[in-house]
PASEBA-1860 file (N, C-alpha, C; in nm, 3 decimals):
! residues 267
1> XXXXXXXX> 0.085/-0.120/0.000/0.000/0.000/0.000/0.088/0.125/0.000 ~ 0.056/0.213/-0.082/0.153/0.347/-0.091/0.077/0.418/0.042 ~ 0.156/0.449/0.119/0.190/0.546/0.226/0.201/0.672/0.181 ~ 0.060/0.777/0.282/0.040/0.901/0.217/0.139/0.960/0.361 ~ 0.166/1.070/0.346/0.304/1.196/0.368/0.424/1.083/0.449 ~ 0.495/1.139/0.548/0.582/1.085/0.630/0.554/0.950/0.634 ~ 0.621/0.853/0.579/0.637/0.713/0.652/0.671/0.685/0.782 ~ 0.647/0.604/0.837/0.711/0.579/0.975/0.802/0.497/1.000
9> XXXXXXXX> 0.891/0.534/1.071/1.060/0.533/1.077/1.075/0.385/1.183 ~ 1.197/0.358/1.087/1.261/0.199/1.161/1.319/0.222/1.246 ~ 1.303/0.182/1.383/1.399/0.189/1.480/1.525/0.131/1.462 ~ 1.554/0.079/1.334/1.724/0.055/1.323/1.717/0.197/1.240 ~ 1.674/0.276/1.211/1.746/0.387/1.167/1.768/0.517/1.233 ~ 1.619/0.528/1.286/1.602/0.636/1.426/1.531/0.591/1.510 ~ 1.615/0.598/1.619/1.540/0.549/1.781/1.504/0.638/1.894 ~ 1.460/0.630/1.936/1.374/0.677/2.084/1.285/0.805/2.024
17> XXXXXXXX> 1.355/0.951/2.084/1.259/1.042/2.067/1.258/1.088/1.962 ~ 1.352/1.087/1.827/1.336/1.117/1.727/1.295/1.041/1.627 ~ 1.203/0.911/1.677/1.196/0.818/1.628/1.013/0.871/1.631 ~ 0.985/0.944/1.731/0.857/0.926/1.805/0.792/1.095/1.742 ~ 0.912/1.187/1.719/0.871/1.320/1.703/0.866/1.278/1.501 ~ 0.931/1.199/1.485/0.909/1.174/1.279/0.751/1.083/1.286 ~ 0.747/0.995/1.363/0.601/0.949/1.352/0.516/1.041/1.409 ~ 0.523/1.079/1.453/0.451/1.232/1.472/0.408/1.325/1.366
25> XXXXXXXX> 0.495/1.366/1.264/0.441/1.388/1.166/0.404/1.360/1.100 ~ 0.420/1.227/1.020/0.386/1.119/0.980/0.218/1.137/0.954 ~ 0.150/1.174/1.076/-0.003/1.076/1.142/-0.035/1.306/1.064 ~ 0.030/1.362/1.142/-0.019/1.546/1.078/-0.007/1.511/0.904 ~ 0.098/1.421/0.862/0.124/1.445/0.688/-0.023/1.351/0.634 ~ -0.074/1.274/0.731/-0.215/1.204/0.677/-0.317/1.270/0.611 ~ -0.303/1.404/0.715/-0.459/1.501/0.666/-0.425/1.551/0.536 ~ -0.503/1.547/0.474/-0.483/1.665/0.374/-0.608/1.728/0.309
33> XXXXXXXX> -0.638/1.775/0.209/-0.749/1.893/0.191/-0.815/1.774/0.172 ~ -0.818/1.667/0.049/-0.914/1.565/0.021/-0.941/1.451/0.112 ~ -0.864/1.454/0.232/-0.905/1.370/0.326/-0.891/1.472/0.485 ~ -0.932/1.532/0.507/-0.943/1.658/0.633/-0.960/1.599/0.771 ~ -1.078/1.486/0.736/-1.099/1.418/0.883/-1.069/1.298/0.884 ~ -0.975/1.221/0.962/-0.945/1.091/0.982/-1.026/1.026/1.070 ~ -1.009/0.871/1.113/-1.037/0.770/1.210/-0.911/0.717/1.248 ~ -0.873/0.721/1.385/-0.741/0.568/1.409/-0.699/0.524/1.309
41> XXXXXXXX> -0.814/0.436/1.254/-0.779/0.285/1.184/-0.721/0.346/1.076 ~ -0.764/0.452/0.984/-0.741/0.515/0.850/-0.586/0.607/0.885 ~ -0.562/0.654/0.949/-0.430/0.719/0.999/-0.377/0.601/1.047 ~ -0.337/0.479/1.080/-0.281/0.368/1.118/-0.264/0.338/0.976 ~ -0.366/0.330/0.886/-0.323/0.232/0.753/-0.249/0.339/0.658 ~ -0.268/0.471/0.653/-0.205/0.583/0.600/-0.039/0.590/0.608 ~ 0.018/0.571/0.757/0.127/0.562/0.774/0.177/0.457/0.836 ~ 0.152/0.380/0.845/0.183/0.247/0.873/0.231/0.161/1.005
49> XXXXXXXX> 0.159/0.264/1.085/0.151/0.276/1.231/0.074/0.167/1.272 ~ 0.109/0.084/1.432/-0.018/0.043/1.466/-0.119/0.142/1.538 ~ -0.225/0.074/1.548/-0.351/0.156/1.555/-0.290/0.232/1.727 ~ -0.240/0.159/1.789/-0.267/0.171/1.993/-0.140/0.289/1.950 ~ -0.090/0.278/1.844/0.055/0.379/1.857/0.013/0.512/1.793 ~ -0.076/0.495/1.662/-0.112/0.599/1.639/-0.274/0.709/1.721 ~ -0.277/0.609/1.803/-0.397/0.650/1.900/-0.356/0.721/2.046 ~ -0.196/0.666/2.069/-0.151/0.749/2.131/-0.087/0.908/2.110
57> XXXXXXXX> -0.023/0.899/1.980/0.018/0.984/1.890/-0.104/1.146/1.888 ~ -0.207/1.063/1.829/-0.324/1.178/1.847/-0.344/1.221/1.951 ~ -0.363/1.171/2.016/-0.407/1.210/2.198/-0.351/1.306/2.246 ~ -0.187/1.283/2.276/-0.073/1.355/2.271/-0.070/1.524/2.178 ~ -0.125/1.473/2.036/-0.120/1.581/1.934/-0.248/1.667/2.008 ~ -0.363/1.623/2.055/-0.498/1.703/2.074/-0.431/1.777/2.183 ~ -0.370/1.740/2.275/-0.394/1.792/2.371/-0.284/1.909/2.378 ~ -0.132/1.912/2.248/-0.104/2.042/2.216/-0.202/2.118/2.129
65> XXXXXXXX> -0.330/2.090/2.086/-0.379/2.181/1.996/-0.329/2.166/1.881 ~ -0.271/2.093/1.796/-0.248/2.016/1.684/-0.335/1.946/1.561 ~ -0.436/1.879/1.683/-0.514/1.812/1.602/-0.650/1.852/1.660 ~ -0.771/1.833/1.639/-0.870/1.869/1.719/-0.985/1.685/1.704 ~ -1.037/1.673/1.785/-1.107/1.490/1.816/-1.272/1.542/1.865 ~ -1.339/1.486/1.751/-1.493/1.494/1.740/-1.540/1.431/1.850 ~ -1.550/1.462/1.947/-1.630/1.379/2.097/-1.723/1.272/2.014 ~ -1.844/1.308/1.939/-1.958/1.212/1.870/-1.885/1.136/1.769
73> XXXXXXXX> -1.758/1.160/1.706/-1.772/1.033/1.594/-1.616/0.995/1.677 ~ -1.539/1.082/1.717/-1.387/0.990/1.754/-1.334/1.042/1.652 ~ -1.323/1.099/1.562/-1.262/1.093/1.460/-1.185/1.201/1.424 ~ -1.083/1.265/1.366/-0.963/1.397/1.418/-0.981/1.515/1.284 ~ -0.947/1.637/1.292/-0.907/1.686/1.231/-0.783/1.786/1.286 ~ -0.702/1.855/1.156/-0.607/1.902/1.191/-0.679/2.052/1.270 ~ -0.555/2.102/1.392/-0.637/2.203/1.473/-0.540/2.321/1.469 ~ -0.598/2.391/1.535/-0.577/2.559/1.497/-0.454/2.574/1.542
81> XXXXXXXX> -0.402/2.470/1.631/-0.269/2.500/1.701/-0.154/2.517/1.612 ~ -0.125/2.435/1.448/-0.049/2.460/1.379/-0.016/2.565/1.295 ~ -0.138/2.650/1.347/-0.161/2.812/1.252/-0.061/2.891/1.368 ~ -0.053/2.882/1.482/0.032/2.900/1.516/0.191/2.879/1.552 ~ 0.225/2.779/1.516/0.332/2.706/1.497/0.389/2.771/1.382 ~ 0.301/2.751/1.271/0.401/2.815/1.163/0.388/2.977/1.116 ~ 0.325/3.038/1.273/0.334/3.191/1.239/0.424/3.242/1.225 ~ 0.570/3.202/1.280/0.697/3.262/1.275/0.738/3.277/1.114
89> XXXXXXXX> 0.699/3.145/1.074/0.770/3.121/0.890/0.682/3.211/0.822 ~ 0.522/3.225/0.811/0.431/3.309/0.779/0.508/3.433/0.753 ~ 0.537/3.469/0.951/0.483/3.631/0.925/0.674/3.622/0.894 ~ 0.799/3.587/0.843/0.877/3.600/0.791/0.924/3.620/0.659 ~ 0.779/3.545/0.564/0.769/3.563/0.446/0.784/3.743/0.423 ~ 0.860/3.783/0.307/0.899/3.921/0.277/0.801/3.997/0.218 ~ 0.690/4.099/0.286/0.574/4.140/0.166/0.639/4.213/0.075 ~ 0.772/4.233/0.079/0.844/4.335/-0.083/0.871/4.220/-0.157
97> XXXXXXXX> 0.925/4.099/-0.108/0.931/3.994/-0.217/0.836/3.936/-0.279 ~ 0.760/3.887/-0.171/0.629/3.813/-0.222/0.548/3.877/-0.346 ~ 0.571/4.025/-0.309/0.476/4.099/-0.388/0.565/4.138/-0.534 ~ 0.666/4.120/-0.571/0.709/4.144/-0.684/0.650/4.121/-0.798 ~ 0.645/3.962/-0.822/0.592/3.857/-0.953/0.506/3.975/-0.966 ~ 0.378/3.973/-0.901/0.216/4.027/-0.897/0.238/4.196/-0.948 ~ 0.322/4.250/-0.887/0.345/4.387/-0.947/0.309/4.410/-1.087 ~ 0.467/4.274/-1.117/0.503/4.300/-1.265/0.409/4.229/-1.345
105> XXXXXXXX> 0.334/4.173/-1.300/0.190/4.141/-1.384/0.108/4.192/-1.391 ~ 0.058/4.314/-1.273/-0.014/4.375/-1.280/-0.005/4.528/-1.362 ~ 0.150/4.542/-1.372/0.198/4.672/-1.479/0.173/4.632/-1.639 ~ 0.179/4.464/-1.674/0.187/4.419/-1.772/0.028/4.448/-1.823 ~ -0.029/4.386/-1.717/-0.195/4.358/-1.754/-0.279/4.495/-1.786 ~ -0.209/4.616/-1.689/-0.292/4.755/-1.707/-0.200/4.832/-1.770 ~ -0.080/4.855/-1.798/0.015/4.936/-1.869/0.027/5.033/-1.779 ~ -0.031/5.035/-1.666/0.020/5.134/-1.544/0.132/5.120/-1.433
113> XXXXXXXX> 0.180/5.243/-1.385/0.282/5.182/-1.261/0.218/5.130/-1.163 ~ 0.280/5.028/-1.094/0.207/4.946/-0.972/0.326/4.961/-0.889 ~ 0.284/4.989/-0.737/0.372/4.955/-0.661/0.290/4.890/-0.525 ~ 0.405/4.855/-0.451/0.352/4.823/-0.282/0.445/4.936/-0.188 ~ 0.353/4.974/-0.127/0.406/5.079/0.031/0.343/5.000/0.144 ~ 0.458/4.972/0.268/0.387/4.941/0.380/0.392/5.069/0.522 ~ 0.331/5.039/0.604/0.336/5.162/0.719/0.387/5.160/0.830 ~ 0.415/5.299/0.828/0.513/5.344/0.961/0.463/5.319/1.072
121> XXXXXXXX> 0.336/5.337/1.104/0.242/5.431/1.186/0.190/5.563/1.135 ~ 0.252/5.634/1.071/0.158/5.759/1.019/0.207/5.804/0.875 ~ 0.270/5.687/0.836/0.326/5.689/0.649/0.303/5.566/0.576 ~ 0.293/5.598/0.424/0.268/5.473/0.378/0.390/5.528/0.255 ~ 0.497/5.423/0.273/0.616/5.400/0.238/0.635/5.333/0.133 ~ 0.669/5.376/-0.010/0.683/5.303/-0.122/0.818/5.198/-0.103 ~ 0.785/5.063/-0.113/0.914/5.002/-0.104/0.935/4.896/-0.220 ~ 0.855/4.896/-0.317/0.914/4.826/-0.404/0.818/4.926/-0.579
129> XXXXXXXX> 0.792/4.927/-0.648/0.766/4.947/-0.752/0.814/4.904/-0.967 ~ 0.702/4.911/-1.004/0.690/4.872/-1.191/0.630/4.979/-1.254 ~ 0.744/5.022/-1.290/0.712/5.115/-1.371/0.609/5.096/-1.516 ~ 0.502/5.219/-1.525/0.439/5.188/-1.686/0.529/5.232/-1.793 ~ 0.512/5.143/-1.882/0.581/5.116/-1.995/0.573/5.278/-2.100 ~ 0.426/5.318/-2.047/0.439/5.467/-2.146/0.532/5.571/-2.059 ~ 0.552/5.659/-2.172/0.638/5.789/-2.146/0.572/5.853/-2.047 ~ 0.428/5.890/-2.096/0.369/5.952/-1.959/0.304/5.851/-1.850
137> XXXXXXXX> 0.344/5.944/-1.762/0.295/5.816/-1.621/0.398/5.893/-1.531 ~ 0.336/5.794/-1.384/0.292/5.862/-1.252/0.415/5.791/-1.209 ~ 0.527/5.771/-1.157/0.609/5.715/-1.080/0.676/5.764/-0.938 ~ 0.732/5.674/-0.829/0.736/5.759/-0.712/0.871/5.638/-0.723 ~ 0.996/5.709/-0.646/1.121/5.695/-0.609/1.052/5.558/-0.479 ~ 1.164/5.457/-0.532/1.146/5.348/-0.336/1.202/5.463/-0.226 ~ 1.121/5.454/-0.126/1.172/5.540/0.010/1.024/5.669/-0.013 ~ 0.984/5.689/-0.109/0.916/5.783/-0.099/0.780/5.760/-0.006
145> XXXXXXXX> 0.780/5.872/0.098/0.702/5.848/0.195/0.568/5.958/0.199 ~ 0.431/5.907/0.203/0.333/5.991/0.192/0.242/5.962/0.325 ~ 0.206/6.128/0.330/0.149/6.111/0.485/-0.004/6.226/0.474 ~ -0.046/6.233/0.293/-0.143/6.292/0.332/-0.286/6.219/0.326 ~ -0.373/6.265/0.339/-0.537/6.183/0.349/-0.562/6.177/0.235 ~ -0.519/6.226/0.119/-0.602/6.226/0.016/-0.560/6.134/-0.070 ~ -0.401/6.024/0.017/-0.350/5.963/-0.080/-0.439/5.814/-0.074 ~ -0.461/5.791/-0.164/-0.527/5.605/-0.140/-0.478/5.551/-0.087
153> XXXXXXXX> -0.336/5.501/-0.057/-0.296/5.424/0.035/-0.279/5.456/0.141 ~ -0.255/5.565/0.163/-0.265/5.636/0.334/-0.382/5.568/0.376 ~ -0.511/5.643/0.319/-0.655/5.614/0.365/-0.664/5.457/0.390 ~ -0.580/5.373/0.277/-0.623/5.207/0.313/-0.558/5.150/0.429 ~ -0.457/5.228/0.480/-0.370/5.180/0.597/-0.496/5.254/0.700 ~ -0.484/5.378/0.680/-0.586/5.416/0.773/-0.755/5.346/0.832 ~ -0.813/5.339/0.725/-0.906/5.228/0.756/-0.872/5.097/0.827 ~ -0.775/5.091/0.838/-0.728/4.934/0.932/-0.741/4.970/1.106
161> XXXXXXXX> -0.703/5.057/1.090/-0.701/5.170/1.244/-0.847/5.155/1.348 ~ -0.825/5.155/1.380/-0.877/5.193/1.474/-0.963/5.393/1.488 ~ -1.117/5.330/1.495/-1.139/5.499/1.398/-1.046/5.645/1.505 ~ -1.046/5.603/1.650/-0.994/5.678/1.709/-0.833/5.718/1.717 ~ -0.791/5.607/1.671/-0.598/5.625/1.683/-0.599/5.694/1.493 ~ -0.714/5.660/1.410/-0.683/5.757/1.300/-0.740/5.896/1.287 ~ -0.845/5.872/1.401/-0.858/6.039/1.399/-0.792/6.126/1.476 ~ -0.728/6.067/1.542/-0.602/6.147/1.646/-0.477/6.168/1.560
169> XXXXXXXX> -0.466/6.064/1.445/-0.324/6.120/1.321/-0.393/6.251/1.232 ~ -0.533/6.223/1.227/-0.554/6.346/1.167/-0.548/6.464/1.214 ~ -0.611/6.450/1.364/-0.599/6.579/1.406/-0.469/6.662/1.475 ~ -0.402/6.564/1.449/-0.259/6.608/1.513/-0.160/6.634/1.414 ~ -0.227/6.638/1.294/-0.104/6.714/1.179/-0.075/6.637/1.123 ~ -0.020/6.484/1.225/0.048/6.393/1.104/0.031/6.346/1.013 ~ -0.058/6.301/0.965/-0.148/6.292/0.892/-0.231/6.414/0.852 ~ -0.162/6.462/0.705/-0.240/6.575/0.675/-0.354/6.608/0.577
177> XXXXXXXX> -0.453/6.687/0.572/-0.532/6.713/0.495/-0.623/6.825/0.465 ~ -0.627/6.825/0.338/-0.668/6.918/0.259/-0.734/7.001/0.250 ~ -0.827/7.121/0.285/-0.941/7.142/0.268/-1.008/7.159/0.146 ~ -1.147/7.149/0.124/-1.188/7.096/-0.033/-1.103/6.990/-0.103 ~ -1.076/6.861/-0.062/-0.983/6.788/-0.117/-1.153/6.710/-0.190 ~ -1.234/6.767/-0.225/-1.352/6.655/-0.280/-1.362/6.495/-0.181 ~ -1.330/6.493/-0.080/-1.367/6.367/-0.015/-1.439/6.413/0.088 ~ -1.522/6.290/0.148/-1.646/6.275/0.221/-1.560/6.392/0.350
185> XXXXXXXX> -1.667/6.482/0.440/-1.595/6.568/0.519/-1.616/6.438/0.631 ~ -1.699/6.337/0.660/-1.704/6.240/0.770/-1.575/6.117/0.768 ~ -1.493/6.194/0.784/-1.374/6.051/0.796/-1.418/5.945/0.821 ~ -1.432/5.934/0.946/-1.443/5.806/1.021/-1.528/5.705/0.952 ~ -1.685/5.763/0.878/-1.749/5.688/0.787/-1.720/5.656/0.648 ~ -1.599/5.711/0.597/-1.551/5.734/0.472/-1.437/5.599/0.485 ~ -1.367/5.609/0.583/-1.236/5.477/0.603/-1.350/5.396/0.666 ~ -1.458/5.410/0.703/-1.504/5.253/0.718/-1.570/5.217/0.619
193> XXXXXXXX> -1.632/5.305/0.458/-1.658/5.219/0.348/-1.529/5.149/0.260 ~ -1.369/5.255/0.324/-1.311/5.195/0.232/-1.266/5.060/0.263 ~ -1.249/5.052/0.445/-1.297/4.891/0.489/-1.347/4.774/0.418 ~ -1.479/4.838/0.421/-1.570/4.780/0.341/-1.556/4.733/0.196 ~ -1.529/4.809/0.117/-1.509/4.767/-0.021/-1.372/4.767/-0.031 ~ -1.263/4.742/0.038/-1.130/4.701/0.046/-1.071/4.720/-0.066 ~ -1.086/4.878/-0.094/-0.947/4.986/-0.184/-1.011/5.116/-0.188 ~ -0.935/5.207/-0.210/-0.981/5.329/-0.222/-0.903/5.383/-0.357
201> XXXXXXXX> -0.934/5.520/-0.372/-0.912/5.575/-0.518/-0.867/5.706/-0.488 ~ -0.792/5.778/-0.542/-0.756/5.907/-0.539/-0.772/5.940/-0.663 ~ -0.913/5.995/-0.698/-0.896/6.060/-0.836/-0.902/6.252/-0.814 ~ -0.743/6.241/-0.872/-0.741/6.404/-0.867/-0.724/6.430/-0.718 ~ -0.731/6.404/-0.623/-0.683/6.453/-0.516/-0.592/6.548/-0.446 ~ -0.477/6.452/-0.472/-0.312/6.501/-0.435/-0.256/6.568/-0.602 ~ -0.336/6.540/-0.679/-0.299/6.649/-0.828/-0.385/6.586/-0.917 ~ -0.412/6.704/-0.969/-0.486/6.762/-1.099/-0.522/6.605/-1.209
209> XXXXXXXX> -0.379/6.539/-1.211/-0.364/6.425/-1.322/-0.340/6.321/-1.275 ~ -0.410/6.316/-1.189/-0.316/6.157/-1.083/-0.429/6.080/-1.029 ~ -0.462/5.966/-1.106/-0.499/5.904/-1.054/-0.485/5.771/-1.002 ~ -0.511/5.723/-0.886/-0.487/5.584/-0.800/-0.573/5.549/-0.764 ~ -0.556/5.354/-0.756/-0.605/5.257/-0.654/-0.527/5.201/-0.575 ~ -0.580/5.181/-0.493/-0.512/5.099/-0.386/-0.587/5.007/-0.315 ~ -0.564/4.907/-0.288/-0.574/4.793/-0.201/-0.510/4.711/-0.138 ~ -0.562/4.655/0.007/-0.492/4.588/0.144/-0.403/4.440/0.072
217> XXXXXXXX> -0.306/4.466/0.107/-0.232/4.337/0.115/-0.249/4.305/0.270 ~ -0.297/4.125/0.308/-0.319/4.135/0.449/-0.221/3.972/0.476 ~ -0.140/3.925/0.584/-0.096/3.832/0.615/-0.194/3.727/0.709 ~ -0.093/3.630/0.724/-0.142/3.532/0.788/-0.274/3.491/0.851 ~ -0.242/3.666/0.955/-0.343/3.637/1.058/-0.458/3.731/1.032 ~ -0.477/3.807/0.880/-0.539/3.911/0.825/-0.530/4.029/0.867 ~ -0.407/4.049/0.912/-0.381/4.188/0.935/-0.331/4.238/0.803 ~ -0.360/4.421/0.787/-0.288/4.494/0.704/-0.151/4.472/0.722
225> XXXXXXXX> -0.028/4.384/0.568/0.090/4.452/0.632/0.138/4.492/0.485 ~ 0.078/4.562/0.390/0.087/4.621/0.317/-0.038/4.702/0.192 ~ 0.010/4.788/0.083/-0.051/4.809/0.008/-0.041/4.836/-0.130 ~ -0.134/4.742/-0.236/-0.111/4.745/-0.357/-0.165/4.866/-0.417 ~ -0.078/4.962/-0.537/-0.090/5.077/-0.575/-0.078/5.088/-0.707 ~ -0.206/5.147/-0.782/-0.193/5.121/-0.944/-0.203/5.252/-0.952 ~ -0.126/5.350/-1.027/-0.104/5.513/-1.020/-0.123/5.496/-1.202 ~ -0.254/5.609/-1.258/-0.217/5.656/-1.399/-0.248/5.819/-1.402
233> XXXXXXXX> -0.230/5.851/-1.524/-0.270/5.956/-1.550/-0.430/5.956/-1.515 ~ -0.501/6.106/-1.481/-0.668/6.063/-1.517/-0.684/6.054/-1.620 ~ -0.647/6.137/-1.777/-0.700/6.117/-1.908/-0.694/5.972/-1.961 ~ -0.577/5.899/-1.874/-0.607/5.770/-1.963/-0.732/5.712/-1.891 ~ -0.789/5.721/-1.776/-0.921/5.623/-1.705/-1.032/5.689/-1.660 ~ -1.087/5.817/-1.814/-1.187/5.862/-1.752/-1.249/5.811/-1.773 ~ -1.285/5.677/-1.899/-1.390/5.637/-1.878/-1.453/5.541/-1.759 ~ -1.540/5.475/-1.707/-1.607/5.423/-1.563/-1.584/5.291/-1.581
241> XXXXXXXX> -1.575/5.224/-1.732/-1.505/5.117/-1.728/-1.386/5.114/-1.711 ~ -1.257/5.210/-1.761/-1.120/5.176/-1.719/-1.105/5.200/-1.569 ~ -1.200/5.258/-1.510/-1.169/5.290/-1.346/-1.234/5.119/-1.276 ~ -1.327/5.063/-1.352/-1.317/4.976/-1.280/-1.270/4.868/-1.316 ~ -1.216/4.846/-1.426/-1.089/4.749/-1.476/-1.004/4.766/-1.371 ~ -0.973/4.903/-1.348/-0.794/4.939/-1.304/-0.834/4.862/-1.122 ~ -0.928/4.882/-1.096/-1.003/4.858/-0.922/-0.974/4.714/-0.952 ~ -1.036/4.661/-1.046/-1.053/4.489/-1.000/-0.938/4.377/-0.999
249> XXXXXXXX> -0.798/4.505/-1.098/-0.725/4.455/-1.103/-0.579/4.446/-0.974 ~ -0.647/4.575/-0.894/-0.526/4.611/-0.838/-0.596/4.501/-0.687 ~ -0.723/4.521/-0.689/-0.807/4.390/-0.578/-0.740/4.275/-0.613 ~ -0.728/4.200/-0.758/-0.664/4.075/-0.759/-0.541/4.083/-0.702 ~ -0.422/4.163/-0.773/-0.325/4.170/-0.752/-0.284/4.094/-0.548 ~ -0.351/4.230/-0.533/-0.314/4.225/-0.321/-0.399/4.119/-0.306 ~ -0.491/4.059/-0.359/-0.569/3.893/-0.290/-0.501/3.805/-0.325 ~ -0.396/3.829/-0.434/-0.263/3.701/-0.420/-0.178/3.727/-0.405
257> XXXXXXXX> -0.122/3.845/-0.385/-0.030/3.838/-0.281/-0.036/3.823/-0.110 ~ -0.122/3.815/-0.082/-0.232/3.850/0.052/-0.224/3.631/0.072 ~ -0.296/3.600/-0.052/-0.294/3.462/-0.004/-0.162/3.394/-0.001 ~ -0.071/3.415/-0.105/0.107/3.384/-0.096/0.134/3.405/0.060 ~ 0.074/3.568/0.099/0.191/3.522/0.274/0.033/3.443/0.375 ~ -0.021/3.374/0.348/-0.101/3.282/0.409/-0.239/3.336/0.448 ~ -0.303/3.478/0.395/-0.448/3.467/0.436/-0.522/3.397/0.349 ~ -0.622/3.365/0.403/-0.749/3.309/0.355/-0.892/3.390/0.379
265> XXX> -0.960/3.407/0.325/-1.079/3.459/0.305/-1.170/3.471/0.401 ~ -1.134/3.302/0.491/-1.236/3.266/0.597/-1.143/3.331/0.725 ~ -1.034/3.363/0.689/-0.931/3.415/0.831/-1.072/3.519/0.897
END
């Protein structure tokens, strides 16, 4: 019978506790998406365990939070405890690396510059960028740091906030803004639609010819830890279809890079 993940190890090759921590994984390499919930007997015949060994194995695993055991059927699935285990590797993944490929596909796909900025606390920091291929176009230097309200990615970091720790950046300068900048005068309800529909737009805002989307790049544990940025001219996207081409594309973009460093939808 082919043996699904880790086989289980000969004690002439590894003995005692490292004999016990490889069958250990072994019985975790069983689950997988098309088989999610096991029985004993089926994780015994999977890795080639006996049943009393791999019944101890689980037990052991439930009770770090590893595996989780259906009281009514007996039967296991993998448990929340390993979402934490591998938060260290997660949240180590690089959001300037991860997010490269996706950039440069997303400059390819719209002919616009795309970049990612992540935040200070009261800046949203260009740290990687793709330039558009035309002569005219919107580009910003890596390091370039923006701290006003009217920029889309400010506002998308800001919506992550907490409405009170962002209305205290506003009102304290650091966060600056405009008067008559054409946006909603109710902040607090304005970053909670952009919450809501997860990107915002700067058309004409911060200048005359500039227009942007932006949307949340989010990790592991669905936190904001970055933001995807599609910058064009306005004459090239006045029409309502290129504005919402340019939106759906810069949404894909950060939902795979977002799922690359490990969120999921249901996070």
């Amino acid at each position: 019978m082919q043996m699904a993940g880790r086989p289980r190890q000969d004690n002439g090759q590894v003995q005692g506790a490292a004999a016990s921590l490889l069958n250990g994984l072994a019985v975790l390499e069983a689950f997988s998406v098309q088989k999610p919930v096991l029985g004993v007997t089926e994780v015994a015949q999977l890795v080639g365990l006996h049943k009393s060994t791999v019944s101890r194995i689980l037990g052991g695993l439930a009770e770090a939070g590893y595996v989780q055991r259906d009281e009514e059927t007996g039967r296991y699935r993998l448990g929340l405890g390993l979402i934490a285990l591998s938060g260290p590797l997660l949240a180590d993944l690089d959001v300037r690396r991860a997010a490269v490929p996706y950039l440069e596909q997303l400059t390819e796909s719209t002919q616009e510059t795309s970049a990612i900025s992540v935040w200070n606390g009261h800046e949203a920091i260009v740290v990687e960028q793709v330039a558009s291929p035309y002569q005219v176009k919107h580009t910003a230097t890596i390091g370039t740091r923006y701290n006003k309200f009217e920029s889309s990615s400010v506002r998308v970091f800001l919506a992550e906030l907490a409405p009170a720790l962002a209305t205290g950046l506003i009102e304290s300068g650091r966060i600056l803004r405009t008067a008559g900048d054409g946006l909603p005068l109710d902040h607090t309800a304005h970053l909670q639609e952009i919450e809501r529909l997860a990107y915002a737009i700067n058309d004409g805002s911060t200048a005359e010819e500039e227009f942007g989307v932006s949307a949340p790049v989010r990790d592991y544990r669905g936190k904001v830890v970055g933001c995807i940025t599609a910058s064009a001219p306005r004459s090239r996207v006045l029409k309502q279809a290129s504005r919402e081409t340019l939106v759906q594309a810069v949404q894909q973009a950060a939902s795979e890079i977002s799922i690359r460093l490990g969120w999921s939808a249901a996070t």
